[in-house]
N, C-alpha and C positions, 0 to 999 in steps of 0.2 A: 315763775322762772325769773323777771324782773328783778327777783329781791334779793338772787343767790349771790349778786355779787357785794351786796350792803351787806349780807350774814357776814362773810367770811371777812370782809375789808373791819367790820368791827369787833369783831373775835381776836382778831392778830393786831389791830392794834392797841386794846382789852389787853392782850397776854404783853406790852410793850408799854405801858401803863399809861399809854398816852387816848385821852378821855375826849378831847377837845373837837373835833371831825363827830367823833360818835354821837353829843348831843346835839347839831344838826340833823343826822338821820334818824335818831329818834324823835326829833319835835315833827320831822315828817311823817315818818314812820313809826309810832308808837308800838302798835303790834306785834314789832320783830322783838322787843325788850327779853321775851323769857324764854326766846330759840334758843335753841343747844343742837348747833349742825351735825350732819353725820362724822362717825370720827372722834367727837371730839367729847367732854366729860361735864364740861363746865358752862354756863348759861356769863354774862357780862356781872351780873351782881355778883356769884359764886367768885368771878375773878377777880373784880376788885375788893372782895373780904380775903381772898387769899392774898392779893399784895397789900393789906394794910393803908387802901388808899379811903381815907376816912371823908373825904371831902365825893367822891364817885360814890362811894354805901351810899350816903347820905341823896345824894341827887337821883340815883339809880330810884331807890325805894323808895322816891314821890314821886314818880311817875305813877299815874293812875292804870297806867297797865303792867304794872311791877306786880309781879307775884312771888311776894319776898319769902313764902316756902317753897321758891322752885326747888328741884330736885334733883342731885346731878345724874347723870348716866353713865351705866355702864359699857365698855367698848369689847372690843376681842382683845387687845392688849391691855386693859384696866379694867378687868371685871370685877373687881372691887372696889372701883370707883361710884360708883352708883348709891341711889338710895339720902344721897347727903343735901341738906339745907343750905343756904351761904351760914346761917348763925351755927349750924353743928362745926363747920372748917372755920370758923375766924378763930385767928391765935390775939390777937388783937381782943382786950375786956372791955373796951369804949364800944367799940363795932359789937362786940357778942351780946352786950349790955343793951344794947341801940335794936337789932336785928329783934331782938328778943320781945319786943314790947308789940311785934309783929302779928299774933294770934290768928289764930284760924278764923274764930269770929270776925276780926278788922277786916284777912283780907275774905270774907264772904260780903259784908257790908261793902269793900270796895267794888267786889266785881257782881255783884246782885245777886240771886238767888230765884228769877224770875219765871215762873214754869210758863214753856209753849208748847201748845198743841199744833199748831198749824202755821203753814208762810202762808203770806199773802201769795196769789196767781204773779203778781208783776215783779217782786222781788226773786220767787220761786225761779222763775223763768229766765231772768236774767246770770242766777245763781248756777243755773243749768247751761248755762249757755259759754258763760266766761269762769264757772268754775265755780264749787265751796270756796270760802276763804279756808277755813283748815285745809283740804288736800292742796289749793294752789300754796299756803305757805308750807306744805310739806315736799313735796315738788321741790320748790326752793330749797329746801333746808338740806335737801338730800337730794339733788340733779345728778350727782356724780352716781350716786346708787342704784338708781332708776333710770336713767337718759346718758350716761356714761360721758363721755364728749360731746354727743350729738348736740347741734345747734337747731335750737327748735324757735319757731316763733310764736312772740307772746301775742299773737293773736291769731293764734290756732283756735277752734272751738274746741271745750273742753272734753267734746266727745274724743274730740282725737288725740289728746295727749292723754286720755285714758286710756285708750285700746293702746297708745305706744310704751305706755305703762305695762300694759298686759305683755306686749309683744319681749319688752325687753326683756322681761324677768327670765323669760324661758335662757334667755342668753348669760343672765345676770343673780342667777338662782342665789348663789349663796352669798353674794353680797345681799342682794333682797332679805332674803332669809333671817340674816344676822342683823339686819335695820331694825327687822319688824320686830322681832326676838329681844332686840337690845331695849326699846324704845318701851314694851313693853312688860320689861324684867321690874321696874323700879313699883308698878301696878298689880301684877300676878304672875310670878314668877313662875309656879307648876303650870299657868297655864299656857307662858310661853313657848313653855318645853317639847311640849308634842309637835310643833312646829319645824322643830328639826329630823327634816326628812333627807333619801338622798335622789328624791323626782320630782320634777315637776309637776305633775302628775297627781300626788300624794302630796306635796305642800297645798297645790290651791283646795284639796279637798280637806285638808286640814282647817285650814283659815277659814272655809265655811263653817266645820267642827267646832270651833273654838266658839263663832258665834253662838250657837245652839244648845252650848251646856256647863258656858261660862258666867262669869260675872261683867266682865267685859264689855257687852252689848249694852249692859245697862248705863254706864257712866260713857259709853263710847255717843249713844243715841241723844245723851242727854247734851254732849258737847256739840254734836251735830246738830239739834234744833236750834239750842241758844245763838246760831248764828245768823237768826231769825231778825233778832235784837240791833243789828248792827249791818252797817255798810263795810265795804272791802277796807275805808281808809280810817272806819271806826271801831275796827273789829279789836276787840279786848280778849284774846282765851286764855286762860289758867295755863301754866304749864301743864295740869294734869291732863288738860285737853291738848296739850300736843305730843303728848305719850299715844295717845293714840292714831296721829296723823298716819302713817306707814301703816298699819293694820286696816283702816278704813279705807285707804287709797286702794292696798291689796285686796280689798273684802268687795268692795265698789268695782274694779276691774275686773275679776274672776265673773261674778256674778252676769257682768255684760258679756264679756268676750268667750267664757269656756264654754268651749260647743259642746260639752257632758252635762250644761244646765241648758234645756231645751223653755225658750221664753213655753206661758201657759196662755192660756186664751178661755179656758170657763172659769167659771165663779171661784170666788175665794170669800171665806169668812174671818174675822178678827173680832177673837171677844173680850172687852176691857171692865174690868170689876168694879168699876166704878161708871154713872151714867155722864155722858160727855156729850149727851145730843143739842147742849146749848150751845156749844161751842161752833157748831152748824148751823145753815141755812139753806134752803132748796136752793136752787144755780148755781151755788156759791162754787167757784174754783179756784183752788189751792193745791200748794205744794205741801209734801211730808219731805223734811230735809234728811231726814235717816231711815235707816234700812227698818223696811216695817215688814213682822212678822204677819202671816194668814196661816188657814188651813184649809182643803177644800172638804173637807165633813164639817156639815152646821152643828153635829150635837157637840164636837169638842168645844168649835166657839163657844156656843152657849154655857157650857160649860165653866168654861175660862169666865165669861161673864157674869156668872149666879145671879141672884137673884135679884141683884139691884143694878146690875150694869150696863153697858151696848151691848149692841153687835153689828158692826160693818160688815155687810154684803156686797161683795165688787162685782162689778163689771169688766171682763179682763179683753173684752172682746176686739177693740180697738188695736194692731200691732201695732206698737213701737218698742224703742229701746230698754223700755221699763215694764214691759210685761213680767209678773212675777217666775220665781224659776224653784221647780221644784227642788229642796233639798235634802228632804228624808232620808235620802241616800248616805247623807254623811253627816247627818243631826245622832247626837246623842239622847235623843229621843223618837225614833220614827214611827212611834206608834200615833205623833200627833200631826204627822204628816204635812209637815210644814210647806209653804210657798213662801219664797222671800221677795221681797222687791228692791232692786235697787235703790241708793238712794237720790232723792231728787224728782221720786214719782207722784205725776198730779192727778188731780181726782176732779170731777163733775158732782154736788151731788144733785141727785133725782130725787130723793123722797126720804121723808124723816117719820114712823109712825109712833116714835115714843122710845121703845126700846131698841129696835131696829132703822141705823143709818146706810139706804142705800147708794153707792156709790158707783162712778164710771169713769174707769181709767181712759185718761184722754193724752193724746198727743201735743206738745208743747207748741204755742204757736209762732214761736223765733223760725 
């Protein structure tokens, strides 16, 4: 919430071509570089290729958390806004010439490609406590969408302005609805679609739907751990990773707060086709920063994992907040009867025999 007044104060002054203010809160705030608030179409680089302001291209896109193919978004009043790079809009051939030299490759090289399996218990925890950096700068980016006027304080625990998340929406359905939808159009379109319900009711069981037989979860999960990588004041995410801030925040609230997902308390299995038992150690306690899928039948894990893989065994027995929550009810596949878990959920583990990592859902010690 802290940041929503830096979005908007550098957006309107971006659209007034005045630069000078902005890169003060960017040398503080780096992170905010590739927001694109609720509402509006265009991220600060998109704007200055559209005023031809050659000397902001230029300083924008060396900042090391510039992600010079952000992408703009589409709104309810410009839904064909969306889908564009700043180098697709510059009329400007210096700027389109300059943008261009930008490649997908460079900007993977700039923001790494780094795979994580696991947070540490002490960043995990504190992550949990004061929030993802992605939902907190989503939160921000979209306060009016989610929290309307309310004045909330930034040092609430995150637990609470998740469930006030939750609460809202029932009030705030179709502005929610149209964030998540929009946010999401520029990534999968068909899959945003099904989204548009006219119940509460039927949206959050969507939003778990989506997870469950989309593409979605996979680059959504992969943005959520990478911020493994990073502190709150170092966090660098791809635009692509903030297409999905609004769906995770939705998908993270539902999961806690609808009382139609009843937390589970016996075993859950997770099989991965590939073996990851290095990655582990006995006591070892960690956090999974995204939503990790289970089932409670072992032969499907096993399955999932053939012949050369894991298989996680939980322990779900501990209550707290992150007990997993049955969702087969509204997966696009219930015949593999899935458990989800929020994300943010930490683990114990107990014993490793090779192919089998057994683990123990444990409560946070904040």
């Amino acid at each position: 919430m802290k940041d929503n007044r830096d979005i908007q104060y550098m957006v309107n002054e971006a659209k007034k071509n005045r630069f000078q203010r902005i890169w003060t809160i960017l040398d503080e705030k780096p992170y905010l570089i590739n927001v694109i608030p609720e509402n509006e179409s265009y991220s600060l680089l998109h704007i200055a290729t559209i005023l031809n302001n050659t000397d902001a291209v230029y300083k924008l896109s060396n900042f090391t958390s510039c992600d010079v193919l952000v992408k703009s978004a589409s709104t309810i009043k410009r839904k064909s806004a969306g889908g564009k790079t700043p180098e697709q809009l510059a009329k400007n051939n210096v700027i389109k010439v300059y943008l261009k030299t930008f490649t997908e490759k460079r900007m993977q090289e700039r923001f790494g490609n780094t795979p994580v399996f696991v947070t540490t218990q002490a960043k995990g925890e504190k992550y949990n406590r004061l929030g993802l950096p992605l939902m907190l700068l989503t939160m921000s980016s979209y306060k009016k969408t989610f929290f309307g006027n309310e004045s909330l304080s930034p040092s609430d625990h995150f637990q609470n302005l998740l469930n006030y998340t939750f609460q809202s929406s029932k009030v705030r359905l179709k502005n929610v609805e149209n964030e998540v939808i929009n946010s999401l159009y520029g990534f999968d379109a068909n899959s945003a679609k099904i989204l548009r319900v006219n119940t509460t009711r039927l949206f959050y069981g969507k939003i778990v739907k989506l997870y469950t037989g989309h593409y979605v979860y996979m680059e959504m999960n992969k943005a959520l751990k990478r911020e493994a990588l990073f502190d709150y004041n170092t966090y660098r995410p791809r635009s692509s990773a903030l297409h999905f801030g609004p769906y995770a925040l939705m998908l993270d609230s539902v999961l806690t707060f609808w009382n139609e997902l009843t937390p589970y308390n016996e075993i859950t299995y997770r099989g991965v086709s590939v073996n990851i038992s290095s990655h582990y150690d006995v006591n070892m306690t960690f956090v999974y920063l995204d939503f990790v899928s289970t089932t409670d039948d072992k032969n499907i894990a096993e399955s999932f994992a053939g012949t050369h893989g894991s298989v996680l065994v939980i322990d779900n027995t501990h209550i707290c907040a992150w007990q997993p929550r049955n969702i087969a009810k509204y997966s696009d596949f219930p015949h593999e009867r899935e458990y989800l878990y929020p994300s943010g959920a930490e683990f114990l583990v107990t014993a490793i025999d090779g192919r089998h990592i057994f683990l123990k859902l444990v409560n946070p010690s904040f």
